[in-house]
N, C-alpha and C positions, 0 to 999 in steps of 0.2 A: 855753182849754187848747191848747197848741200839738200839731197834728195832724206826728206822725213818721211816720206810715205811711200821707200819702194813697195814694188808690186812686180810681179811675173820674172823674179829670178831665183824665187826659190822652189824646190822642190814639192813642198806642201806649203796651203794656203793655210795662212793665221789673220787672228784679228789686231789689231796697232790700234794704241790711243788716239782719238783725237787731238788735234794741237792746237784747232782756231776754234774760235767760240762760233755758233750758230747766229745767232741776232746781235749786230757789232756795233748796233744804238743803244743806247740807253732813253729806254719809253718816256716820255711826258706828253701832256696835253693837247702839243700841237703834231703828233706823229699823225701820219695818213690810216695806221688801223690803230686798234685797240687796244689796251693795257692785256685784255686775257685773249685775243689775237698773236700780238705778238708773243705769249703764254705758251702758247699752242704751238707758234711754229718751232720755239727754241725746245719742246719738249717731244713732240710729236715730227719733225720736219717737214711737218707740210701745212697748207692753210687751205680753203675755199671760199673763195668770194662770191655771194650772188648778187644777181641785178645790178652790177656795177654801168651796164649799158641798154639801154635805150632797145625798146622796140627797132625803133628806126634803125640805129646805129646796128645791130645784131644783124638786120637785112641787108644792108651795105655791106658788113662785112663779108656774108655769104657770097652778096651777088660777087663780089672779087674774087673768093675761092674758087667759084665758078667758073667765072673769065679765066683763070690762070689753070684750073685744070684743063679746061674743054680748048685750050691751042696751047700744048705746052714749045712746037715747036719754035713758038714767038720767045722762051724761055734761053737763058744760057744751058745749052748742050749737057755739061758738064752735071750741072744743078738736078734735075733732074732725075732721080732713081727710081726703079719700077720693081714692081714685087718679084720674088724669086722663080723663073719659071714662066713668067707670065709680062705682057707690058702694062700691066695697072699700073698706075703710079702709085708709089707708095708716099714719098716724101719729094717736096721741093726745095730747097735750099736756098740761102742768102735771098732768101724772096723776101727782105726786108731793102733790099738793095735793086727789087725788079718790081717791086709793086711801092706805089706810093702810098697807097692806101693802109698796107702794112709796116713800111716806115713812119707812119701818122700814128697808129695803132701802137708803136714800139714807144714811141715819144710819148706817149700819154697820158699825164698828170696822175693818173687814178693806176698807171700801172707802174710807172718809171721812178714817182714819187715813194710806194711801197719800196720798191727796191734798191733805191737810198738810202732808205730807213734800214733797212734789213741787213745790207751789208756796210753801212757807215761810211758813205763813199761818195763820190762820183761815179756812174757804171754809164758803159755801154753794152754794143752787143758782140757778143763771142761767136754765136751761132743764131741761125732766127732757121726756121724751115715751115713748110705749111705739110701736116702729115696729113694723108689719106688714107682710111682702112674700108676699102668698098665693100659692101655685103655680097655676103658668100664666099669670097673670095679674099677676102683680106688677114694676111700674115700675123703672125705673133710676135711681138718682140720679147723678147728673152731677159730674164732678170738677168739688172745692174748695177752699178753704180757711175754716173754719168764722170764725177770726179776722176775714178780710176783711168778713165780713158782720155780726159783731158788731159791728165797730169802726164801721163807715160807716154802717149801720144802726138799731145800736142804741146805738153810744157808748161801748165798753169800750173803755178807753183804751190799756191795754197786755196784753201776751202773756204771763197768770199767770192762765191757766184751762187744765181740762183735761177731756177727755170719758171716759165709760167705757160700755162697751157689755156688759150680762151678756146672755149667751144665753138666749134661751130656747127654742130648737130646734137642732138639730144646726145647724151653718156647715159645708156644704162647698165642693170646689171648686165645684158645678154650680148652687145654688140660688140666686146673686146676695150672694156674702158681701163683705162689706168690703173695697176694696181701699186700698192707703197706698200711697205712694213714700214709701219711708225716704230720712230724710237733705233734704225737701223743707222740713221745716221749719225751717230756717236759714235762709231768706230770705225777705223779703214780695214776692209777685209780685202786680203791681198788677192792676186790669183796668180793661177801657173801658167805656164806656157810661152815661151818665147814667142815673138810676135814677131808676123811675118813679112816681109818688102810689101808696103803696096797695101797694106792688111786692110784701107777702108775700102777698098775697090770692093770688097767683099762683106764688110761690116755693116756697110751702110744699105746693105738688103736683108744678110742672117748671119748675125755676129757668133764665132768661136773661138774667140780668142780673149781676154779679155772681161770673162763671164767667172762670177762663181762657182764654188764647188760644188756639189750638192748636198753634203754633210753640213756645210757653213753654212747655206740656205735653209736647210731645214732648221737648225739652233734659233737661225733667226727668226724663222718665221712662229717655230713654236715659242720662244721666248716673247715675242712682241704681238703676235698676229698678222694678218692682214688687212686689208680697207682697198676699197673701190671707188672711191667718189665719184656720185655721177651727179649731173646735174642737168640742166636746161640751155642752148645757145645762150652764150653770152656770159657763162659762168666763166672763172678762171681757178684753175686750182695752179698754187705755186709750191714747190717745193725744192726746198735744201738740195745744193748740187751732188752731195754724197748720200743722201737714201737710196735703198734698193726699191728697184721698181721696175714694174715691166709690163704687158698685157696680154689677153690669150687671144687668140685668130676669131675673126667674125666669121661664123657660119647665119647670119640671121640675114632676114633682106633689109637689114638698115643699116644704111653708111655711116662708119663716124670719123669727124674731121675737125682738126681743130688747128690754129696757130698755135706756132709753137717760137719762145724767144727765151734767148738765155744772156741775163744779166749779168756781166763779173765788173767786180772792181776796178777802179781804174789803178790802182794800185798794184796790182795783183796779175799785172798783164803776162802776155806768156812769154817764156824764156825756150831756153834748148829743151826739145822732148827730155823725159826722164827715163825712157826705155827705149826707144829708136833710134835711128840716126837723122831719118829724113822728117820732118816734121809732114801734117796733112795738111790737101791743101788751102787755101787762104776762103774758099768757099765754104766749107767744113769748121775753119778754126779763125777768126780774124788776129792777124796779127800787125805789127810794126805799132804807130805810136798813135794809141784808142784815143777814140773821137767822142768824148764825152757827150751822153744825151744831154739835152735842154729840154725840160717838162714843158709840153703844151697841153694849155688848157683848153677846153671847149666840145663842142660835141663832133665826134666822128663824121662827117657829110662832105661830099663831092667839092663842095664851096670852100672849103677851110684846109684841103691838104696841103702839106708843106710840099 
């Protein structure tokens, strides 16, 4: 398969055209968001949804992030990563596949429906994890692009995935929330460094490999700006698989935690990495032959999990 968007074999990091379109519907009437929604994500790469869940349903969700942090050893081994330094948990993994509650959550009419629409497809999940950032103590994650890392990593061949992030604790400005440069994702900026055996053992706590430049960061971010979206539990902010983004470490005493699911094509499944040899593993990257979500409808509640 010919590779459109190397990355980490050249010397110096450049920016490459985009080659797939961002919103691969074309809007009418009966789409799940809005004619200037969908405006917004094809221009901006990102969207915010509020209130899309229930009092109720926002507490349900929590009390499950709960249960799954507070006995992770009930957890696949594996899945599990803890902050740098430290055993916090940072992030749990395929917890769409260890929690039912967050497989109900991934199926979800109001979120699965969106990303239909968005990428013109069929989609399942690629990756799902449930992040952690504990107060005081919770790490930074480093600007990216999540694309680059799929693609040269894991092999997804083009840019028809998308992430969504639901809250599960307030986002503010102060706690280390989200950040995006809008408008970043119309271009592939490569990076340097050959990547190493093994690299997520290491990535999946504090990534080096696989990060921009900072000359290129900086163009971007003065070119475009920055944005924080924060919101209320229960919020979801989605964004385009190729925007930069990243967050700065919590020093505040408020935890922030959110589900995290990443939507790609069923089209679009992954093939041979484009930079490694060994591909990462199947907890990290789902691969073989995608299992298309089926939207359910209804409300979030103990009674109705699939």
């Amino acid at each position: 398969m010919q590779d459109v968007y190397p990355s980490r074999h050249a010397k110096v990091a450049e920016f490459l055209p985009r080659l797939d379109p961002v919103v691969h519907s074309d809007w009418n009437a009966d789409a799940p968001i809005s004619m200037e929604q969908a405006a917004q994500f094809d221009r901006d790469g990102y969207l915010v949804m509020d209130n899309l869940f229930s009092d109720e349903e926002v507490a349900f969700l929590q009390r499950e992030a709960g249960r799954l942090l507070a006995d992770p050893d009930a957890l696949e081994e594996e899945t599990v990563i803890s902050e740098p330094g430290s055993r916090e948990i940072r992030s749990i993994f395929r917890i769409h596949a260890q929690s039912q509650v967050v497989a109900r959550l991934a199926a979800d009419r109001r979120l699965a429906d969106v990303a239909r629409f968005l990428l013109g497809d069929d989609v399942y999940i690629h990756q799902s994890r449930l992040n952690y950032k504990p107060g005081f103590r919770g790490k930074e994650f480093y600007w990216h692009s999540d694309f680059e890392t799929w693609h040269i990593e894991d092999g997804m061949p083009r840019m028809r995935a998308l992430s969504m992030s639901v809250l599960l604790a307030e986002n503010t400005a102060h706690n280390g929330p989200l950040m995006l440069i809008p408008g970043s994702h119309r271009s592939f900026l490569t990076c340097v460094g050959e990547t190493p055996e093994d690299h997520y053992r290491m990535s999946l706590k504090q990534q080096e490999y696989g990060v921009p430049d900072e000359d290129s960061l900086a163009e971007l971010a003065h070119k475009h700006g920055i944005v924080a979206p924060t919101g209320k539990p229960g919020s979801v902010v989605i964004f385009d698989c190729n925007i930069m983004h990243g967050s700065n470490g919590n020093i505040t005493p408020f935890p922030r935690a959110n589900a995290f699911l990443v939507y790609n094509a069923v089209s679009n499944r992954l093939a041979a990495p484009f930079g490694v040899d060994k591909p990462r593993p199947e907890f990290i990257a789902a691969r073989g032959a995608p299992q298309p979500i089926i939207p359910v409808s209804g409300p979030l509640a103990e009674e109705v999990l699939i």
